[in-house]
N, C-alpha and C positions, 0 to 999 in steps of 0.2 A: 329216540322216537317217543310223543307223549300222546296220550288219546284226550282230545278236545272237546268232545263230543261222541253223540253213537252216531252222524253222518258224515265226522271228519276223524283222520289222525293228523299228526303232524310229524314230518322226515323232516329231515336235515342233511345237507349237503357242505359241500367248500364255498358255496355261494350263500347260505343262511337256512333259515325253515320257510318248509311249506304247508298249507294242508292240502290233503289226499281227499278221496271220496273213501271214507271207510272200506264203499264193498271196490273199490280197486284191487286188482293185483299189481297193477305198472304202478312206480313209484316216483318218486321226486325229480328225478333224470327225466323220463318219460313227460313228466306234466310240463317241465321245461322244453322241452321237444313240441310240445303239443302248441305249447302259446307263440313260439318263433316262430313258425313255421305251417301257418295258415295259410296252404298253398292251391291244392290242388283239391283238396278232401277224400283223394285215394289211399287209402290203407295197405299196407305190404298185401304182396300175394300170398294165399294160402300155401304156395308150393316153396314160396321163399320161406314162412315163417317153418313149416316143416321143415325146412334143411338147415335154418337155426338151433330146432329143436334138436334134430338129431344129431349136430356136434355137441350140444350140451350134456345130451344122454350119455355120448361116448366119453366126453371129457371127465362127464359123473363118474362113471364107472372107471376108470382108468386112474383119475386120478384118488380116487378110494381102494385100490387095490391097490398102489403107490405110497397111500399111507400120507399122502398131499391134505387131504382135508377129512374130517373124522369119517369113520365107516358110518356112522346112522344119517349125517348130510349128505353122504353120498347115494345113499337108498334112497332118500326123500325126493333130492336133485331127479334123480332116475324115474322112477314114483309121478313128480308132476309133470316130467318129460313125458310120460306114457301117456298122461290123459290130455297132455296140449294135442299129442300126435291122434289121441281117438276123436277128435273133435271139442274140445273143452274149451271155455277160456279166450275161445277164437276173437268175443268181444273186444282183448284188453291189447289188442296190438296193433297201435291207432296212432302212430308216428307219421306223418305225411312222406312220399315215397321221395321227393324234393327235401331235403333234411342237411343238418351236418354232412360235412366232407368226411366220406372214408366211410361213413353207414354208422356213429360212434352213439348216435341218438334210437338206432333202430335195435343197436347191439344193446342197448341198454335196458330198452324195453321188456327185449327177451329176458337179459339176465331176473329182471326186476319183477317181473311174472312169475319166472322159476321160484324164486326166491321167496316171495311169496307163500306160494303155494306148499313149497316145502317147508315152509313155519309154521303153516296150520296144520302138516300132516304130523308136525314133530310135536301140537300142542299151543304153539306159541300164536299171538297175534302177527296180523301184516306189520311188516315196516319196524317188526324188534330184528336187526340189521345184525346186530352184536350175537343173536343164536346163528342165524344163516346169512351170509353176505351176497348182495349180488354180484361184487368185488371179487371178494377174496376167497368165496366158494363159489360160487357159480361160471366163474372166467376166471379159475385161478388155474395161473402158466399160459392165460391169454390175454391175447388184443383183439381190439376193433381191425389191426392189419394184418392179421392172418386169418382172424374166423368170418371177417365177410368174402375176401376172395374162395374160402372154402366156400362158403355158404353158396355165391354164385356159382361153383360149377357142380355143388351138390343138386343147388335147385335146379341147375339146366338139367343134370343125369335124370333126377326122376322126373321134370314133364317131359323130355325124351321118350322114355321108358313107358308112360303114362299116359300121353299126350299124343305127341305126332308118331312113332314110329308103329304104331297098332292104328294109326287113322290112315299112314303111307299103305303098310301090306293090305290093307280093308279096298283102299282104291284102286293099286293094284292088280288086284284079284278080281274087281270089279269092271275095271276096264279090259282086262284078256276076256274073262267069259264076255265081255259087248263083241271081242273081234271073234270069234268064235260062231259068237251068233250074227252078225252080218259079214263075215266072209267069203259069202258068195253073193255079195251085191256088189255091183259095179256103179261108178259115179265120176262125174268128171273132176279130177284133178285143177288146182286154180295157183296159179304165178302171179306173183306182179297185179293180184287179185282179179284178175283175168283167164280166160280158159286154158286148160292145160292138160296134158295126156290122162287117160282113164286110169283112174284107181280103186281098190278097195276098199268098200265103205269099211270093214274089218280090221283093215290096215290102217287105217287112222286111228281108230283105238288102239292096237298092238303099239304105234308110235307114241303112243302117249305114256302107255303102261311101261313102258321104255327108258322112257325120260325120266318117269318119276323115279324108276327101280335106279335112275342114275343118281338121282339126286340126293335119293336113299343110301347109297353106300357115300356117296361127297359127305354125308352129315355125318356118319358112323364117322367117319375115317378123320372128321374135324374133333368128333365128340371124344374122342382118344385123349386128347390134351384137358380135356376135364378129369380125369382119373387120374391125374398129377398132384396131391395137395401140400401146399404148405403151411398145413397147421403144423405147429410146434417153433414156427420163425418169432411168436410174442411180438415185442413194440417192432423189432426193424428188420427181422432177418436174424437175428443172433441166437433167438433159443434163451435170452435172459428169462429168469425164476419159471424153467420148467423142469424137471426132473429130468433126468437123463435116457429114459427109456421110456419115456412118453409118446415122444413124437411117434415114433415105430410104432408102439399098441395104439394109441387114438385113432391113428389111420387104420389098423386092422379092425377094430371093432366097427369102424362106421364102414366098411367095408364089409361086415357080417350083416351090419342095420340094414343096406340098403340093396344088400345081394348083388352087388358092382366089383369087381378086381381094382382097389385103388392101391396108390401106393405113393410113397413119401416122395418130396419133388428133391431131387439133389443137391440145389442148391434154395434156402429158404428166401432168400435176398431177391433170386431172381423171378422166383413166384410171387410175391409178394409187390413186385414194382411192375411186372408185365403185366396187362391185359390181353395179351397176342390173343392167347386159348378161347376168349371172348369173343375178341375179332373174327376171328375162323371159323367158328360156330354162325355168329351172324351169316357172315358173306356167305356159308352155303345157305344159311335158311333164306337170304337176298335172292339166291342162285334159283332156289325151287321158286320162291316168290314169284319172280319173270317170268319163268316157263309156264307156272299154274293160272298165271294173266294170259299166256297167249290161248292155253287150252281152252281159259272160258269163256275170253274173245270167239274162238272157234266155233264153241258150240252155239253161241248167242247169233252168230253168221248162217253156220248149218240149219238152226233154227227159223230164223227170220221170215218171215212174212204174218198172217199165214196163205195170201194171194200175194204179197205184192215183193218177198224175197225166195230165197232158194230154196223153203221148205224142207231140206232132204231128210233129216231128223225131225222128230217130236219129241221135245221138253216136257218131263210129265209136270203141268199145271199144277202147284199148289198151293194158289191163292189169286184172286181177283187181280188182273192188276191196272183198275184205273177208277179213280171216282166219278168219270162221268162217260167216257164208254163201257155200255155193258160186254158181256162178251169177250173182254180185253183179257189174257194171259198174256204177262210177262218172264223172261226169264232170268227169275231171282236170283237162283241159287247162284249163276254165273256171275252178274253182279256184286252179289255181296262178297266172294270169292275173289272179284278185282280189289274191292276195297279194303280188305282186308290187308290182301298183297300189297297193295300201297302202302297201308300202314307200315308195315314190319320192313319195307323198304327204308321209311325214314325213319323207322327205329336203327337200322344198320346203318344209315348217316350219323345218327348221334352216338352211340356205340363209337363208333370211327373217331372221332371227335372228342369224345370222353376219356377212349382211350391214349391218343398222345396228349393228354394233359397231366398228365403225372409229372410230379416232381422230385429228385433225390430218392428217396426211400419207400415211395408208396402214391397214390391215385388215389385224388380225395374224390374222385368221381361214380368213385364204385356204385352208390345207388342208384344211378340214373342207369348205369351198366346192367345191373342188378333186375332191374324192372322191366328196363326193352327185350332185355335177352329172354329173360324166363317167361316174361308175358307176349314176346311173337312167335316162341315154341308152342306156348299154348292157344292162341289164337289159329295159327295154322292147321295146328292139330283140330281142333274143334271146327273149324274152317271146312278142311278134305273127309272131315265124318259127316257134318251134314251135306256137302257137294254129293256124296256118292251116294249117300242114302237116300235125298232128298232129289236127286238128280242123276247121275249114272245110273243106277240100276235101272230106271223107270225109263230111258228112253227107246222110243221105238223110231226104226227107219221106215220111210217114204219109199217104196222100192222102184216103185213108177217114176214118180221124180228124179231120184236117181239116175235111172236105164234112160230116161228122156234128155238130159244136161248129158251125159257122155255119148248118146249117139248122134247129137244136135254141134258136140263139140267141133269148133274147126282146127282142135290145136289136133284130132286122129290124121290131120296131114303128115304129121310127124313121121307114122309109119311109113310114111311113101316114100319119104328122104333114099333112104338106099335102091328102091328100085324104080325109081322116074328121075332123081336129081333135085337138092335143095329148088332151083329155079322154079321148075316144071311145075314143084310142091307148094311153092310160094302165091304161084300163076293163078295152080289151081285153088287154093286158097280163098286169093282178091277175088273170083269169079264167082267163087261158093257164095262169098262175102256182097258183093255186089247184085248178085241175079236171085239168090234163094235156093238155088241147086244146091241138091247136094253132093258131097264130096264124091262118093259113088260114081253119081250121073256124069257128072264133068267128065271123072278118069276116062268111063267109058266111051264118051265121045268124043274124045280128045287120041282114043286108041294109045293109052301109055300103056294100059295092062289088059289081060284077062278079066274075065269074067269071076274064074276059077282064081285066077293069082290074088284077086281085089279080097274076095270073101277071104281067103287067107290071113294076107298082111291085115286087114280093118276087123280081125277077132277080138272081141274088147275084152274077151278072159281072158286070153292068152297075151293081151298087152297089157293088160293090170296087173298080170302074176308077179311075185315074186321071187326072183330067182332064188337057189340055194346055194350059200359059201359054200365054197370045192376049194380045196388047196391047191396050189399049183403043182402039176403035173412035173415040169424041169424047172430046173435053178435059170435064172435069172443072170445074165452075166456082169 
């Protein structure tokens, strides 16, 4: 490295010299990364470069207790890892997300930041390579094929942790107190998008909060096979130039960094070439996706009008929405929640796709893997916090509406099934359907039932109820 000036230096690589921008931290790798690769103009995600950072941290310290690279590089390494993770630095990690196969442009960045920065703390300028290497100290006992596959399932653990699993319990919790509080409203149930037996307006929330609480443990129980790592596999799988009791402490320590139970993957070769762990994480975040399209379908229907659809809920307005009818409220927050959901949909198509492309020893795919996975975690996450904040908590139910659509219902023939006969039910039905009468008046003039029987069977609380699981009484033969 020579200094050219005070607004350049100059590195040097296997490929020849460069100049840097003096106040760089990314070095000559980096700058080469930058000019290929004029893609998309997206920068790594901040959750990705932290889970960079934090194998570097661990690999610093381990391999300095190791006796792998001297103890005052290893403090320094540690040292600039501390302030990329407080927010520092965040400028200089400007690799397009589209890059080298395997992430080897994005790994190098890191390194070349670190490295960096740990030559000014030791005294020295950027880019004197020969006191702290981005090489040989900062990824020493590693590869581009083992610390990006860490790196993506560190960065799925913390926007998990971060992200969606505290925006899952927030809606949740959101959705039971909505059934809670309309519980005792009643409303017509709809089929085939069509009229259908009375239900609880309460109970549709409880189904919801339901679904998600499902979707919720689907994720946890995916997110398991991220807490597998195989850093310590180096170029292939084999564990070439890393000390022998490395692998074990790196994983315990980033396991201290990041308060997760990880632990070394049994076999290096086969973490290293699979993407499965990736895959299964998507398909459920695919899985909630669907379901959180049909709820905000739902609510956008329940909503609808506010004269000319079913009304039964009220979306809390919060924002105009048209530029030339006044008076116009739209329901956003639903919407932006389908689009969202699409997105991270055909993020899990290319995921899928990325991942059987690997070949022999390793998946040059990893960053595209990299990027959809940890940014539809986050997207979803930030997705279901403003849906509930911005929209569940604020809605109010129509209770007149409601009580109007299930007494208006002609699917309450249904109750009549057992004591007049499907026919009789059908009859009375077409005749409701046909004249304007109601269900009621027909039975009664038609003498199927009582007076007393009719008010029974046509109790719209006690046809909404929910019944309670009871175990079976005898075995079953």
């Amino acid at each position: 490295m020579t200094q050219t000036d005070s607004q350049f230096r100059t590195e040097r690589d296997s490929m020849g010299d460069r100049q840097i921008p003096s106040s760089a931290y990314y070095g000559i790798q980096t700058l080469r990364a930058m000019e290929n690769f004029p893609i998309s103009g997206i920068n790594p995600l901040t959750t990705y470069v932290d889970a960079g950072v934090i194998i570097k941290k661990a690999t610093g310290i381990v391999n300095g207790q190791l006796k792998c690279i001297p103890q005052e590089i290893s403090q320094a390494i540690v040292q600039a890892a501390d302030e990329v993770l407080a927010g520092k630095f965040r400028d200089q990690f400007v690799v397009d997300i589209y890059q080298a196969g395997a992430g080897t442009s994005h790994h190098m960045n890191v390194n070349e930041v670190l490295a960096n920065r740990a030559l000014e703390i030791l005294g020295y300028e950027k880019g004197n390579y020969k006191q702290v290497s981005p090489n040989d100290h900062v990824n020493y006992g590693q590869s581009t094929n083992d610390v990006i596959p860490t790196a993506i399932r560190i960065g799925g653990l913390l926007a998990l942790s971060k992200t969606l699993q505290p925006a899952l319990d927030q809606a949740i919790a959101s959705l039971e107190e909505k059934a809670d509080e309309f519980q005792d409203i009643v409303k017509s149930g709809r089929t085939h998008m069509q009229d259908a037996v009375p239900v609880r307006l309460g109970e549709n929330f409880r189904a919801w909060a339901q679904i998600i609480t499902e979707h919720q443990n689907r994720i946890y129980t995916a997110s398991g096979d991220l807490m597998v790592l195989g850093l310590g596999g180096s170029a292939a799988g084999t564990g070439m130039n890393t000390h022998p009791d490395y692998r074990a402490r790196v994983v315990q320590v980033i396991s201290e960094l990041i308060d997760c139970p990880l632990e070394p993957a049994p076999h290096l070769m086969a973490a290293m070439q699979s993407m499965a762990p990736f895959v299964s994480v998507s398909g459920a975040l695919r899985n909630l996706a669907q379901d959180l399209v049909k709820i905000s379908h739902d609510l956008r229907l329940m909503d609808s009008g506010p004269k000319t659809g079913l009304k039964e809920i009220q979306l809390p307005p919060v924002q105009p929405g048209s530029s030339i009818m006044p008076g116009k409220y739209n329901p956003v927050m639903a919407e932006m929640t389908s689009m969202v959901c699409f997105q991270v949909m055909g993020y899990d198509s290319a995921i899928a796709l990325a991942a059987q492309a690997g070949q022999l020893e390793l998946n040059v795919m990893m960053p595209l893997i990299a990027y959809n996975l940890i940014h539809s975690i986050e997207i979803l996450g930030n997705t279901i916090k403003a849906l509930t904040s911005s929209c569940i908590q604020g809605i109010t139910a129509n209770r007149d509406r409601c009580l109007a659509y299930a007494e208006g219902s002609l699917a309450l023939v249904t109750a009549l099934n057992p004591h007049i006969g499907y026919l009789n039910a059908a009859a009375v039905a077409k005749e409701s359907l046909e004249t304007g009468k109601s269900l009621r008046q027909i039975v009664l003039e038609k003498n199927l039932m009582s007076d007393e029987e009719l008010a029974q069977v046509l109790n719209l609380e006690q046809m909404s109820g929910i019944l309670p699981l009871r175990a079976l009484d005898t075995e079953i033969d």
